[in-house]
Residue, then its C-alpha position, 0 to 999 in steps of 0.5 A: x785425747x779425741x774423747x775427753x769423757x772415754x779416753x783411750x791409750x794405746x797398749x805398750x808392754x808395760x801395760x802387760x799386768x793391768x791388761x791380762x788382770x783386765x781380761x781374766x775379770x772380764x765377762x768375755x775375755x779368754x786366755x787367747x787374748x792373753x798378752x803371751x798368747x797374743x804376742x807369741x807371734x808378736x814380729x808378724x803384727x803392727x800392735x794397736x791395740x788399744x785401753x778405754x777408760x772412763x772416769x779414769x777406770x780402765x773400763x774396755x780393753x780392744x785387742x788390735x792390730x794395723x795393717x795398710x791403713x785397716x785396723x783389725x780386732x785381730x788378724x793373729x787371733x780368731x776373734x778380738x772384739x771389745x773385752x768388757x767387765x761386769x758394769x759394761x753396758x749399752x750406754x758405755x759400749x756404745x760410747x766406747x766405739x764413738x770414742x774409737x772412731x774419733x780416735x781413728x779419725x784424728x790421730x791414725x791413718x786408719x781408713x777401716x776398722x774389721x772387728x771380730x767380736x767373740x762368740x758369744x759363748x765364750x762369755x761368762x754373762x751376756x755381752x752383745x751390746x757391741x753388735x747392737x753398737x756396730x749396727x747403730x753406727x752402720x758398719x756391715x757385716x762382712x763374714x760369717x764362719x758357721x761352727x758347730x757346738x754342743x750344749x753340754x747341759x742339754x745335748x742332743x744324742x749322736x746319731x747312728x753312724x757316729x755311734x756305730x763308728x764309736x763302737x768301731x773304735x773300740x772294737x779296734x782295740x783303740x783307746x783314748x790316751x793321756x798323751x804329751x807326744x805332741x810332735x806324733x800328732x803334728x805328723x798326723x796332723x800335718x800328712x792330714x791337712x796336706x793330703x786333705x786340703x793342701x795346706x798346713x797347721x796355723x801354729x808350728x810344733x814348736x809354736x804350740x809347744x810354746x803355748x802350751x808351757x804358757x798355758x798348760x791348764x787350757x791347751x791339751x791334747x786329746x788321742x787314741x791309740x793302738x796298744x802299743x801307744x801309736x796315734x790314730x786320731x786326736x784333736x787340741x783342745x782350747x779350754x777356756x771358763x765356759x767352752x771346750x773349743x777343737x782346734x785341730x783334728x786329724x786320723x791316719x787312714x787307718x783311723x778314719x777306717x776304724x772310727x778312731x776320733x769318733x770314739x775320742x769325741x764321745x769320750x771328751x762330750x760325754x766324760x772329759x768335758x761334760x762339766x763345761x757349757x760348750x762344746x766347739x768343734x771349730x768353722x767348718x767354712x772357707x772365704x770368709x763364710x762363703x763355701x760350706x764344706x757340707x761332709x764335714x758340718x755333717x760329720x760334726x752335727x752327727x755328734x749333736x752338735x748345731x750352728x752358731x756364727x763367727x762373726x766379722x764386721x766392718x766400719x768405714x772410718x774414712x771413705x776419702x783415704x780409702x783405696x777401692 
């Protein structure tokens, strides 16, 4: 090994148990970095990723994988920085991606590392000292996706726009539902996106089907409905210890005109989920933090909600194999 005092070995299935034991102790870990969530898509991805150890203690797990001479923390994922435990610290962390860039160096062809650490609410215990370490050994900040979230111990109220338009939704006669009709909201979802924004769902319906039978306590689905049970609006859910995470929205016409997903999200902020930290209604960003899409950070912040940044950064390992 480069690193003698900080051994790394690199992840094979039958690491699978000491991995997601790893993640569910960490102070950072979720279940998206899973190993069934993370290799439901595993044919599109050159795994690398990688256990740090330390005095012969499993001490850091990386989420990775390689791609044309970059390695990525992690390209299926939103986020995959360095998963630590409770006795990770500064001293360790930093030793960590020292021992990482030696293991770069020498024993791949990997020019670039792009690490997308995890928010930082999503830690059950502070957890930054990798951003400290990024800084110290020079990488760049490379993207900066804003998302909006709602501390749900002290949210701020909802402005008037978004309450009369909850109001609306119930004037309507819609409610919010306790649904399994996922491939209802994929339509919704999909005409949505489609119309929207021309482009379509990240995860197929039956990609989420999958997931969600591998994680039915933290995938759900969240809808209003007519009286006669038609969908409206409704939203998927990503639960982990601390955040209620959104991550996909959608209404039919009918539903942006009678405020059905306002009524939804004040039903989730207010009585779903009130018991988390946070609430993460998702990047309201495109090109990698560049272009704002302004109506829709409005429509979210109008909820109480207010910024925090999804970070990604990126570290030269070798400038001589790189291509411009």
């Amino acid at each position: 090994m480069p690193n003698a005092t900080y051994p790394i070995q690199r992840y094979t299935p039958a690491l699978r148990d000491t991995w997601d034991a790893f993640v569910s102790a960490s102070r950072n870990g979720t279940f998206l970095l899973q190993r069934g969530f993370m290799d439901y898509h595993a044919d599109r991805f050159t795994d690398h990723s990688l256990l740090f150890y330390r005095n012969e203690k499993l001490i850091a797990l990386l989420p990775a994988e390689e791609r044309e001479g970059w390695l990525t923390s992690h390209g299926g994922l939103t986020y995959g920085g360095f998963i630590v435990g409770a006795d990770g610290t500064a001293v360790s962390t930093l030793k960590c991606f020292e021992a990482l860039k030696l293991y770069l160096k020498e024993e791949t062809q990997i020019h670039t590392l792009r690490y997308s650490p995890p928010p930082s609410f999503y830690a059950t215990y502070p957890t930054e000292e990798d951003r400290y370490a990024l800084f110290r050994l020079g990488a760049r900040l490379s993207s900066l996706k804003l998302s909006s979230v709602i501390p749900l111990g002290a949210p701020l109220p909802p402005n008037q726009l978004r309450k009369r338009k909850a109001k609306a939704c119930l004037q309507a006669g819609l409610r919010p539902v306790n649904t399994a009709d996922w491939a209802a909201f994929w339509t919704v979802l999909k005409e949505n996106l489609a119309a929207r924004h021309a482009t379509q769902p990240v995860h197929t319906l039956q990609e989420i089907l999958l997931l969600r039978e591998r994680f039915p306590e933290h995938i759900h689905l969240h809808c209003t409905a007519d009286s006669e049970g038609n969908i409206h609006g409704g939203c998927v859910v990503f639960e982990t210890t601390t955040t209620a995470h959104v991550q996909y929205i959608a209404s039919t016409p009918y539903g942006r005109e009678v405020g059905a997903l306002d009524g939804l999200f004040q039903h989730l902020i207010q009585e779903v989920y009130a018991h988390k930290q946070w609430f993460d209604f998702g990047i309201s960003t495109e090109l990698g933090g560049a272009l704002l899409n302004e109506g829709l950070v409005m429509q979210k912040e109008g909820f109480g909600a207010r910024a925090v940044n999804y970070e990604t950064w990126e570290l030269l390992i070798k400038e001589e194999s790189r291509e411009e």
